[in-house]
C-alpha positions as semicolon CSV with decimal commas, in nm:
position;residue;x (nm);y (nm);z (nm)
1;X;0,000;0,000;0,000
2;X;0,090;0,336;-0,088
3;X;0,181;0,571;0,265
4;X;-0,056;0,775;0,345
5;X;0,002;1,077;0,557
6;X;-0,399;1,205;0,573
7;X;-0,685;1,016;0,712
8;X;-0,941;1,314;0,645
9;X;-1,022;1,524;0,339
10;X;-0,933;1,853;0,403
11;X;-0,576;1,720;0,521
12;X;-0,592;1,574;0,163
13;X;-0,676;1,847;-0,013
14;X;-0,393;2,058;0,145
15;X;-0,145;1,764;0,087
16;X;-0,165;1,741;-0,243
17;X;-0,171;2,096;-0,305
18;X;0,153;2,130;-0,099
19;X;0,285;1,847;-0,279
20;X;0,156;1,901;-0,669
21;X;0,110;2,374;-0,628
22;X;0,184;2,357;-1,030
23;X;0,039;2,023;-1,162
24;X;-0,309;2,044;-1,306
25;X;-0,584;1,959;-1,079
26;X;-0,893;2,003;-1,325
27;X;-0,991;2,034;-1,670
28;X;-1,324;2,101;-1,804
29;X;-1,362;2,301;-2,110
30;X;-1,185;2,652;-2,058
31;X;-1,152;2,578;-1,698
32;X;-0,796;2,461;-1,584
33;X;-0,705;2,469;-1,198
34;X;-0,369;2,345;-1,028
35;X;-0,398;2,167;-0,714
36;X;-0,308;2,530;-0,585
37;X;-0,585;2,705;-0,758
38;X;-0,849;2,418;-0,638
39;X;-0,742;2,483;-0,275
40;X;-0,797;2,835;-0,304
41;X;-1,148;2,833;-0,468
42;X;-1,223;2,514;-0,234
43;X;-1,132;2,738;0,102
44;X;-1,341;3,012;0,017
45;X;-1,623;2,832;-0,047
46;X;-1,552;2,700;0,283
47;X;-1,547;3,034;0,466
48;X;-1,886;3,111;0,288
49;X;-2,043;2,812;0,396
50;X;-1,907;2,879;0,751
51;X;-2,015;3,247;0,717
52;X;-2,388;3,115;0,692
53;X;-2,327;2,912;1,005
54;X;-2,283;2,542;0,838
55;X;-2,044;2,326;1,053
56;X;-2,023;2,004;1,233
57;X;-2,342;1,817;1,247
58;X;-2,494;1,959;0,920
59;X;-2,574;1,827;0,618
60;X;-2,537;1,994;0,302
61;X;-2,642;1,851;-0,049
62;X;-2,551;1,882;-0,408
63;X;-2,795;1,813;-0,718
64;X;-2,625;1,891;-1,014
65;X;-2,399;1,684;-1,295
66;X;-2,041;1,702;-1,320
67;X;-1,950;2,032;-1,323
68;X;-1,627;2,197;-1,201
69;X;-1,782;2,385;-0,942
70;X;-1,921;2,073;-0,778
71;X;-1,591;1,978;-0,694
72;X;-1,504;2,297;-0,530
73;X;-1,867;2,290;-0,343
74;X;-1,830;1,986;-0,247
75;X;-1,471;1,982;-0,125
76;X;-1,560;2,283;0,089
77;X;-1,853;2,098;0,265
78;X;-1,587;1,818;0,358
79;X;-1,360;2,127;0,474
80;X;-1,669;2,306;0,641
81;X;-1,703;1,974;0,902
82;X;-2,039;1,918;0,741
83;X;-2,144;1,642;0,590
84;X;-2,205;1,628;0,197
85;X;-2,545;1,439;0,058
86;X;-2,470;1,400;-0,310
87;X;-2,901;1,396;-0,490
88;X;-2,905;1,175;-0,790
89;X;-2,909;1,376;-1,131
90;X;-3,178;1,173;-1,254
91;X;-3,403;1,201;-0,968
92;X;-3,752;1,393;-1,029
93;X;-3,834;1,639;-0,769
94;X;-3,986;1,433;-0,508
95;X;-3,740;1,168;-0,485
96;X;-3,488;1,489;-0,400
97;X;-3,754;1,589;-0,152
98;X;-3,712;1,276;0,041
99;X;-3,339;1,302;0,055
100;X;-3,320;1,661;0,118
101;X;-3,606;1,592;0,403
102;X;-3,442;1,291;0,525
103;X;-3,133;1,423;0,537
104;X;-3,277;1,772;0,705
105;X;-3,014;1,924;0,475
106;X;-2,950;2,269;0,570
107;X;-2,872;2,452;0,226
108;X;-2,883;2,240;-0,152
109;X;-2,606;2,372;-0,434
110;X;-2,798;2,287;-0,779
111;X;-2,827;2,374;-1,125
112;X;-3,105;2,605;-1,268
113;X;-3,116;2,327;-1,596
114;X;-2,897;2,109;-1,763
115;X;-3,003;1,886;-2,047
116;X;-3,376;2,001;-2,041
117;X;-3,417;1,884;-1,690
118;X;-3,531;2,184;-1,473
119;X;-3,387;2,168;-1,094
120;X;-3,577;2,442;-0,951
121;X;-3,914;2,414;-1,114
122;X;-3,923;2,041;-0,988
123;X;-3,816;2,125;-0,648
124;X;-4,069;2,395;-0,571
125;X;-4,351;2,197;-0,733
126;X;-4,294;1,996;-0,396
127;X;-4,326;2,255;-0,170
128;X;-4,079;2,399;0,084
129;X;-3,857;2,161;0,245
130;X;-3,864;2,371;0,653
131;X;-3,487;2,302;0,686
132;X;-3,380;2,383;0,357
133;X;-3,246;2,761;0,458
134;X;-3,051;2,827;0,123
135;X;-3,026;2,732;-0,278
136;X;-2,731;2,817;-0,447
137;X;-2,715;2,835;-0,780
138;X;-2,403;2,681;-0,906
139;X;-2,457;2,784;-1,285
140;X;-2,718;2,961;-1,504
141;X;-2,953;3,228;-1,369
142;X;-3,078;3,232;-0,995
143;X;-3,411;3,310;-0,961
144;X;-3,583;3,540;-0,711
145;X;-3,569;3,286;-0,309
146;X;-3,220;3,159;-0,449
147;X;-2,855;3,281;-0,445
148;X;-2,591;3,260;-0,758
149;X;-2,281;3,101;-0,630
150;X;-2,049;3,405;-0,729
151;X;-2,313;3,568;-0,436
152;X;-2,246;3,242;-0,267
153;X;-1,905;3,288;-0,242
154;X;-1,895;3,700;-0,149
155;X;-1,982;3,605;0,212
156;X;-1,653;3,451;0,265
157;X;-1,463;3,770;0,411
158;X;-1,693;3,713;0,676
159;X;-1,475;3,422;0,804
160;X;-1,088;3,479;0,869
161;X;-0,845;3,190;0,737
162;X;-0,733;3,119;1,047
163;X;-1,092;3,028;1,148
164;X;-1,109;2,794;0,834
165;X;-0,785;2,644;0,924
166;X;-0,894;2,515;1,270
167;X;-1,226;2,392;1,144
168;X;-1,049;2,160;0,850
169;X;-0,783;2,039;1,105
170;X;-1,049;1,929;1,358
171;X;-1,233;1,725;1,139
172;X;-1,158;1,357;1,266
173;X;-1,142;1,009;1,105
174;X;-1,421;0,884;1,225
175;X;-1,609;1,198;1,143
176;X;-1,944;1,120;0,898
177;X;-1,794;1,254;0,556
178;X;-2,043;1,211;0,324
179;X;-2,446;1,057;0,312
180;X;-2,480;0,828;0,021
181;X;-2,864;0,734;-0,021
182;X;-2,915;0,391;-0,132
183;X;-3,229;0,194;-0,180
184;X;-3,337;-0,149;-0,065
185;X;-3,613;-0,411;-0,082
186;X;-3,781;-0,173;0,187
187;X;-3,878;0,055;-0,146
188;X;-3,703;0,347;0,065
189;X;-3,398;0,498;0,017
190;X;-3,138;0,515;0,339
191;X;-2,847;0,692;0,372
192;X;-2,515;0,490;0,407
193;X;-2,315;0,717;0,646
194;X;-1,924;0,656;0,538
195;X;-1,663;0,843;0,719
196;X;-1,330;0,981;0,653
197;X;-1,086;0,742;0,740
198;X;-1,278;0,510;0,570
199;X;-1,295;0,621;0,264
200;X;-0,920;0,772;0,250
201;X;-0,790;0,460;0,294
202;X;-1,004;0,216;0,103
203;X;-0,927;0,473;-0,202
204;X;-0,570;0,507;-0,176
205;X;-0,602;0,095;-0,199
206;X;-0,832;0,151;-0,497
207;X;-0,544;0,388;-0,675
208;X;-0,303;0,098;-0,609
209;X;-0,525;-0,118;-0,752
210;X;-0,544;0,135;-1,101
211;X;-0,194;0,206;-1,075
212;X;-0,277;0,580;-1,071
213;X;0,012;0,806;-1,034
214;X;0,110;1,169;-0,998
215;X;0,072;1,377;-1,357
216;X;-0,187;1,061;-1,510
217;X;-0,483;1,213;-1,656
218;X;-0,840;1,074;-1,546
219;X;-1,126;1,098;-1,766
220;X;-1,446;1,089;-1,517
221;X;-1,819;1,030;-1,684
222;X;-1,967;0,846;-1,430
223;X;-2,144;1,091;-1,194
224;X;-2,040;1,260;-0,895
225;X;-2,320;1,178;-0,717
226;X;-2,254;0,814;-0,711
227;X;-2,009;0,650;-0,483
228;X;-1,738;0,598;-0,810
229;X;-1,747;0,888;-0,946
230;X;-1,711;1,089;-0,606
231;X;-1,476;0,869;-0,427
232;X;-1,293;0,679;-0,702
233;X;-1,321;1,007;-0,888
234;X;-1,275;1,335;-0,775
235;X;-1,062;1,169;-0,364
236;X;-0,873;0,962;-0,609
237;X;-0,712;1,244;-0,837
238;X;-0,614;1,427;-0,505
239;X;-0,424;1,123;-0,356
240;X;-0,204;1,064;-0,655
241;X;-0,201;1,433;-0,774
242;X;-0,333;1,347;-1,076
243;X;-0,613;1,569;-1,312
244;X;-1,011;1,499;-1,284
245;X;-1,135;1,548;-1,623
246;X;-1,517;1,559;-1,567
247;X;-1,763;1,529;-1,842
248;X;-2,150;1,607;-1,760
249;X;-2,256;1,337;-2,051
250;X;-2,093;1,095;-2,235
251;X;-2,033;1,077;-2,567
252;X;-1,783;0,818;-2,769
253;X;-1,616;1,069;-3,010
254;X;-1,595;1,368;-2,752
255;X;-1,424;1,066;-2,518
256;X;-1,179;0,959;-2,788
257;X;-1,082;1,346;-2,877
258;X;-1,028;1,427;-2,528
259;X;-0,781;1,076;-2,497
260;X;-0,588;1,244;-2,787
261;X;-0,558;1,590;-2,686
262;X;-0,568;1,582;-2,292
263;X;-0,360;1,305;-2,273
264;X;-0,584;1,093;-2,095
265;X;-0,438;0,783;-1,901
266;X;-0,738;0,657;-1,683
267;X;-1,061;0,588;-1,821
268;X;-1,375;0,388;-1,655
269;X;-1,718;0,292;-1,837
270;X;-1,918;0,032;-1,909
271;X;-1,852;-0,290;-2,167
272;X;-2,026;-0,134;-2,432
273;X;-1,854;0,173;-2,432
274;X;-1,515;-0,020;-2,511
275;X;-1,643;-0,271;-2,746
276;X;-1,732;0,115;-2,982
277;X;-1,430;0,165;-2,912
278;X;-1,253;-0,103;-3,051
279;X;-1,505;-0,144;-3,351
280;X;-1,387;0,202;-3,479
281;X;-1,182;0,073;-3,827
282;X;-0,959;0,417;-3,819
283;X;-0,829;0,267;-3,409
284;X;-0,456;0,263;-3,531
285;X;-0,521;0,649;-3,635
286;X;-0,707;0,765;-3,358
287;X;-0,397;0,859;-3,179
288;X;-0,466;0,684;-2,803
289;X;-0,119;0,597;-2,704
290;X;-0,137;0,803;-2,338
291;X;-0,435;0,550;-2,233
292;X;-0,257;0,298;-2,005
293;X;-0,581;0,179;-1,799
294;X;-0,972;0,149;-1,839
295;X;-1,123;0,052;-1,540
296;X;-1,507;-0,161;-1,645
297;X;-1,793;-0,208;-1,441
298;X;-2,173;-0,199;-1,364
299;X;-2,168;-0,558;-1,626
300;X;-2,021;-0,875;-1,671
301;X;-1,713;-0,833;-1,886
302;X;-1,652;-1,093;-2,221
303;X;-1,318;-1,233;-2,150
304;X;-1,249;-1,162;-2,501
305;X;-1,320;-0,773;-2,461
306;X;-0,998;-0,752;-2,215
307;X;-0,792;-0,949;-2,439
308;X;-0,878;-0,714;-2,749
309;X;-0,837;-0,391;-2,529
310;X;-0,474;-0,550;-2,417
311;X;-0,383;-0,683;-2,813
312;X;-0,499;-0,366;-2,941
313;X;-0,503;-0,068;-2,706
314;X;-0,199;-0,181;-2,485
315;X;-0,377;-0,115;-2,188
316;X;-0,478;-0,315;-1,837
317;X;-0,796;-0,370;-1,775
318;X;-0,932;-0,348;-1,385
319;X;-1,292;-0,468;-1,253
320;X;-1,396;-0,488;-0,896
321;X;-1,767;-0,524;-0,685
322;X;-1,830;-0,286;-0,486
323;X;-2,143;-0,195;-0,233
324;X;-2,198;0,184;-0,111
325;X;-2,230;0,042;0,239
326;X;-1,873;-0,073;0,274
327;X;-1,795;0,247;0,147
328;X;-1,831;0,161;-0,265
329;X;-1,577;-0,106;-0,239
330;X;-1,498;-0,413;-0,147
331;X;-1,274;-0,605;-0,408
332;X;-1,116;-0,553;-0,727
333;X;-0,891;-0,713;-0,955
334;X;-0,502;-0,528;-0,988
335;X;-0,396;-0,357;-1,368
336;X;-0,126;-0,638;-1,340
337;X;-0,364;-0,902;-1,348
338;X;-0,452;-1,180;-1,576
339;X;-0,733;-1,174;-1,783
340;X;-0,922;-1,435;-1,687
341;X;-0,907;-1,316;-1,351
342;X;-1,028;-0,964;-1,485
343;X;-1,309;-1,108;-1,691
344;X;-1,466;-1,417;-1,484
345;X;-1,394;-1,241;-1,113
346;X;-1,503;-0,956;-0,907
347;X;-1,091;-0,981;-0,784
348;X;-0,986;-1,007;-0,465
349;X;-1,057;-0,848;-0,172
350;X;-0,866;-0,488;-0,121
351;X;-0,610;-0,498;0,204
352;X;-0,805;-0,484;0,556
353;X;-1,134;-0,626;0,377
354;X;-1,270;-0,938;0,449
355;X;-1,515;-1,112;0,246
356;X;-1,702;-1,485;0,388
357;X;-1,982;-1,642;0,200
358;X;-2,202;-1,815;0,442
359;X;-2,546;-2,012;0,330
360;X;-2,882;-1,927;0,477
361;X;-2,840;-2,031;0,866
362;X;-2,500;-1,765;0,844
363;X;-2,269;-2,097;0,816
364;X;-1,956;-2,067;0,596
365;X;-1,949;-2,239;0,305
366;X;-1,609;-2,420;0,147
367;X;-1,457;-2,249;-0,130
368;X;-1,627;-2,304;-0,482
369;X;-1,956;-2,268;-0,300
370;X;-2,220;-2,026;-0,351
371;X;-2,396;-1,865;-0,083
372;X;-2,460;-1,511;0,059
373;X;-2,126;-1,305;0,009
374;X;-2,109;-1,090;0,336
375;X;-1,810;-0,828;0,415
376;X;-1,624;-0,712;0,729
377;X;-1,342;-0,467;0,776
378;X;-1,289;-0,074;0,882
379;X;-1,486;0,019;0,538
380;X;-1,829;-0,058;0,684
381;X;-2,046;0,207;0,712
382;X;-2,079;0,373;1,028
383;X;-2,503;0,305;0,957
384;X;-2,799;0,420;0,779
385;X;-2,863;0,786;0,883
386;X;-3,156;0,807;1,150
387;X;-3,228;0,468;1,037
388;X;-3,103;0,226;1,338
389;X;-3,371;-0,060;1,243
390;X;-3,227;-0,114;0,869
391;X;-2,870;-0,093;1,032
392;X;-2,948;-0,353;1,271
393;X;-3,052;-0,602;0,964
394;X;-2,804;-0,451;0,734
395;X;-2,503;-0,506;0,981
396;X;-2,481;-0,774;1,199
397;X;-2,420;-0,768;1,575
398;X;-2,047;-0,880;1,477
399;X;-2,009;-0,579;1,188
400;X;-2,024;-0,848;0,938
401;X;-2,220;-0,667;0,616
402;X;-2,516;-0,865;0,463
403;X;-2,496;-0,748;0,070
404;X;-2,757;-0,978;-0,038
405;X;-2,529;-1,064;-0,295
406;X;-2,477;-1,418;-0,397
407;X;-2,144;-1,567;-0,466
408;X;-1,845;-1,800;-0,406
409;X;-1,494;-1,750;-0,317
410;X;-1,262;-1,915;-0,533
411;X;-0,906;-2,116;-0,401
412;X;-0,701;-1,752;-0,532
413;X;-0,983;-1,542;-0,293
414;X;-1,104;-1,392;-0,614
415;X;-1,456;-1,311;-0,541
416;X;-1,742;-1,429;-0,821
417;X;-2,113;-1,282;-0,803
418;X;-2,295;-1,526;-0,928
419;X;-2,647;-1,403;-0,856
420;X;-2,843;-1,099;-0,642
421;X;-3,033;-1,240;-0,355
422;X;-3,203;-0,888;-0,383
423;X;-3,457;-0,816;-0,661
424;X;-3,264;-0,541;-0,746
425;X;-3,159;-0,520;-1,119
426;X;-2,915;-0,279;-1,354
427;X;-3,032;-0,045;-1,597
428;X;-2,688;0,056;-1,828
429;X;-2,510;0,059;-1,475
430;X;-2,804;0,210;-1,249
431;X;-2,876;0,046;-0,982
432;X;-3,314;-0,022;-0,997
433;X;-3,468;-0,173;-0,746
434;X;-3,822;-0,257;-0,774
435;X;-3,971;-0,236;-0,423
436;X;-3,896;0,121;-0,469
437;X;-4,027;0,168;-0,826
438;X;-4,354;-0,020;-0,698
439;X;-4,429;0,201;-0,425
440;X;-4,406;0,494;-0,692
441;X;-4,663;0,327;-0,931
442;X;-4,893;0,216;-0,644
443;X;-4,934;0,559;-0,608
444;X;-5,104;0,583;-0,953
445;X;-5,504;0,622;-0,974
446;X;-5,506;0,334;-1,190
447;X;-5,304;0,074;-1,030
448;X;-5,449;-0,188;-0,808
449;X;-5,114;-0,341;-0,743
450;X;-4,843;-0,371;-0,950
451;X;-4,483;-0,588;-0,947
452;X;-4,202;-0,527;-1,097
453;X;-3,900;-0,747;-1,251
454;X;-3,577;-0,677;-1,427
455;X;-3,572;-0,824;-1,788
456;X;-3,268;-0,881;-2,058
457;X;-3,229;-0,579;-2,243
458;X;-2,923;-0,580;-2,576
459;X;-2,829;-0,208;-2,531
460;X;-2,870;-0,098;-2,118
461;X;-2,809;-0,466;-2,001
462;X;-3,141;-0,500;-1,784
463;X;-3,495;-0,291;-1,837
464;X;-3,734;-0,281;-1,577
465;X;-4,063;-0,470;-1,671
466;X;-4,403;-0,406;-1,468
467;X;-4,692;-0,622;-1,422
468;X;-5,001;-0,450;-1,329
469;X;-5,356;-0,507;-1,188
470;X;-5,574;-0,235;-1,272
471;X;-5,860;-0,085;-1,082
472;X;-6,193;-0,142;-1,196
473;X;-6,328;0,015;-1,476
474;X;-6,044;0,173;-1,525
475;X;-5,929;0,259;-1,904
476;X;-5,565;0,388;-1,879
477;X;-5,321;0,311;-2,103
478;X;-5,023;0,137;-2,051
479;X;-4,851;0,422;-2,230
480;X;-5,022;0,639;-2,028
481;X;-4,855;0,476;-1,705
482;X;-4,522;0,487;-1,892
483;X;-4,573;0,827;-1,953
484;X;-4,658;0,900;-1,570
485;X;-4,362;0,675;-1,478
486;X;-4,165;0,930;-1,636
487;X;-4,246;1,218;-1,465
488;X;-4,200;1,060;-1,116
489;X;-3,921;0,859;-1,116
490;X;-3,534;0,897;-1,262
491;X;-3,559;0,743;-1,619
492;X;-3,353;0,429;-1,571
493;X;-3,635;0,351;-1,325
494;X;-3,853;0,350;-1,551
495;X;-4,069;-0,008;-1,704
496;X;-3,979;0,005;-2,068
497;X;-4,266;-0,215;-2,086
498;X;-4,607;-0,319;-1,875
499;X;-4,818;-0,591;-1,870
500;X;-5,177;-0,565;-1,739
501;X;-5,273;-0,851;-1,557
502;X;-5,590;-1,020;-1,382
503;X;-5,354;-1,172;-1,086
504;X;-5,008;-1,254;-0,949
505;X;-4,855;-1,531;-0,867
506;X;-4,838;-1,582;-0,495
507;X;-4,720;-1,798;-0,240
508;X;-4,918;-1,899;0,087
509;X;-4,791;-1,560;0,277
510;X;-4,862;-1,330;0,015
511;X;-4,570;-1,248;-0,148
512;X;-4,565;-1,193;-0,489
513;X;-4,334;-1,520;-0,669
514;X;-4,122;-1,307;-0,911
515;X;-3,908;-1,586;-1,040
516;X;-4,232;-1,736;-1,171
517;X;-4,272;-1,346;-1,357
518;X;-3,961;-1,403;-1,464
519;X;-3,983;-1,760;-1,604
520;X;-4,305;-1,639;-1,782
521;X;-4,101;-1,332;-1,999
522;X;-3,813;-1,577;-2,011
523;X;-4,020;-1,841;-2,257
524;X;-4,179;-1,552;-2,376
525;X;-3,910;-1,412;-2,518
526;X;-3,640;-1,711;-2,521
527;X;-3,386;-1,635;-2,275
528;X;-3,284;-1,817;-1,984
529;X;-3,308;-1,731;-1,623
């Protein structure tokens, strides 16, 4: 393992400006900030945040896509002592309100639109949130009961450096750094609380892992708000001084221009986006020589796609599995690897990590064996926030994490996931879970009951796939449900498809048999489950 001389953020963020002041910190468009720059924009925001009273205790959110200044906003909430609760872009405005509300967050730093998706307008169409005492605008216009950030930020002279300097250096290991909110089988989002020390070193294992050093170049798509993306992202970059290149969308030629011309060394993203990659027939002209390592998840990975990206990209090729309550990580297989580890394992578990798989009385099973794959070690979360009844069934009286993940340990300790004990399925590396999507479409005049399965899909890997009882007399499209699916829930939540139904398969206690939903679309259709 790499030393590590912080355990806390805002020791991070002044280490690696002390030790990188010159080297490029981030790049987005005509943006370009050196570690030293990044400091400086991050500790004012700080000393506005602390000007408005936020500190130890509070929690502050962020609802916007990757964006330069949601680094700096949310490095200064880490350097305020508060807490940061990162709202899912694709959330509609009253999944936000139950974060925001759950979280009792104190001020929210969003966007005024981006992409055609209006913030504000769906936020106040929910009505006031009583401890929400601020919006801040981070881009566009602010509108009349918000604040721009550049007003934001004017507050700061209200806070000496000194001040700011004594409120980053008391922030503690075991200090609650950020809320990620995660759903369940309960339908309801809860907030994985993950703290500082935690997180500092289970990343600095994770840069190991990608052989990320100081000066590599780090192209970052997947969204802040999600336990990569912030952690593996924008914490990574600071531990090896290397540059976050954040991109709000996607796109395969922007990706491969900005490889060429920023140099890029890192890149993550999903199978698909690789196997464009390597179906472009100009490849040998494209000019990607500074790419060294991709870094694939949210899919299982065709053994053949590393071999191709090694043959004809030159670079390694690193997996891992991950779950937000250990902190977003749990194993991962090394850039040195082979392979067949990379493409048939979830790799091994990361120093200080332990992983058992245990069958359903909590037994361990022998290697080889499948069973429930449940993880222990200092990355646990420290609980769910104001949630001590989900902790309690979450984590075990011994700290052991239930993942509901099913798997076996092989003789080498790399980890396979075999199956999910949880119904939860992935929509083009979204995690979808259908109790959740079910209470939203309960909550539909025309739905009686409804149930909800994850189905093969070529393009986004798994679609959601509802089966409904209607009410009564009822004459509602299933497009029109679709349609009101869409503006209540985050798209990749959304059933591409429903079926209207007379009844649902249950067993004795009630409880809707989905396997026997999902052997029914599986002859349907001719896949196997």
């Amino acid at each position: 393992m790499t030393p590590q001389p912080w355990s806390t953020i805002p020791a991070l963020i002044d280490h690696v400006a002390a030790a990188f002041p010159h080297n490029e910190a981030l790049v987005q468009d005509d943006v370009r900030l050196t570690f030293t720059q990044l400091r400086e924009r991050v500790h004012v925001a700080t000393r506005a945040l602390m000007a408005r009273g936020i500190g130890p205790g509070d929690m502050v959110s962020v609802w916007a896509p990757n964006v330069w200044e949601w680094v700096v906003a949310g490095l200064a909430i880490h350097c305020s002592g508060a807490t940061l609760v990162p709202v899912n872009t694709r959330f509609k405005g009253r999944e936000a309100e139950h974060i925001l509300r759950t979280s009792r967050a104190r001020l929210l730093f969003t966007m005024d639109e981006f992409l055609g998706v209006d913030y504000l307008t769906m936020l106040a169409k929910v009505g006031p949130i009583e401890t929400l005492e601020e919006i801040v605008v981070l881009r566009g216009a602010a509108p009349e009961g918000t604040t721009s950030f550049e007003r934001f930020l004017d507050r700061a002279g209200e806070v000496d450096e000194t001040a700011r300097a004594a409120r980053g250096a008391a922030v503690a290991d075991d200090d609650t750094c950020h809320v990620l909110f995660t759903s369940g089988t309960t339908g309801t989002p809860k907030g994985a609380m993950l703290s500082h020390g935690a997180v500092c070193r289970a990343y600095n294992e994770f840069c190991d892992a990608v052989d990320l050093q100081p000066g590599d170049r780090y192209l970052v798509v997947l969204p802040f708000f999600h336990s990569f993306g912030l952690n593996a992202g924008i914490l990574c970059c600071l531990m090896r001084g290397a540059t976050i290149i954040p991109r709000t969308a996607f796109d395969v030629d922007e990706a491969l221009t900005l490889i060429r011309t920023e140099r890029i060394t890192h890149m993550p993203g999903a199978p698909t986006v690789f196997f464009a990659i390597l179906d472009r027939p100009d490849l040998a002209q494209l000019g990607l020589s500074s790419l060294r390592v991709v870094i694939i998840g949210a899919a299982a990975i065709p053994i053949e796609l590393v071999r191709e990206l090694r043959a004809q990209l030159g670079v390694a090729v690193v997996t891992g599995f991950g779950i937000t309550e250990s902190s977003g990580i749990v194993t991962m297989a090394r850039f040195d690897d082979d392979p067949e580890i990379v493409a048939t394992t979830a790799g091994r578990p990361l120093p200080g990590i332990s992983v058992r798989v245990v069958d359903d009385d909590g037994i361990d099973v022998a290697r080889g064996i499948t069973g429930e794959v449940l993880v222990g070690g200092y990355s646990i979360m420290k609980g769910y926030l104001s949630n001590p009844e989900q902790t309690a069934t979450t984590v075990d009286a011994d700290g052991w994490l239930h993942t509901g993940d099913i798997g076996m340990l092989r003789d080498d300790d790399a980890l396979v996931i075999t199956d999910r004990k949880k119904d939860m399925f992935v929509v083009g590396g979204f995690n979808a879970y259908p109790a959740e999507i079910e209470n939203v479409m309960t909550s539909h005049p025309a739905i009686s009951q409804v149930a909800v399965i994850g189905v093969p899909d070529e393009r986004m890997g798994e679609v959601g796939m509802a089966f409904v009882i209607k009410r009564t007399g009822d004459t509602t499209t299933t497009d029109e449900i679709v349609a009101w699916c869409r503006e209540n829930m985050a798209n990749y939540k959304v059933p591409r498809s429903i079926e209207l139904v007379d009844a649902l398969p249950l067993n004795a206690s009630g409880k809707v048999l989905k396997y026997e939903l999902r052997d029914r679309v599986a002859k349907s259709i001719g896949y196997s489950t």
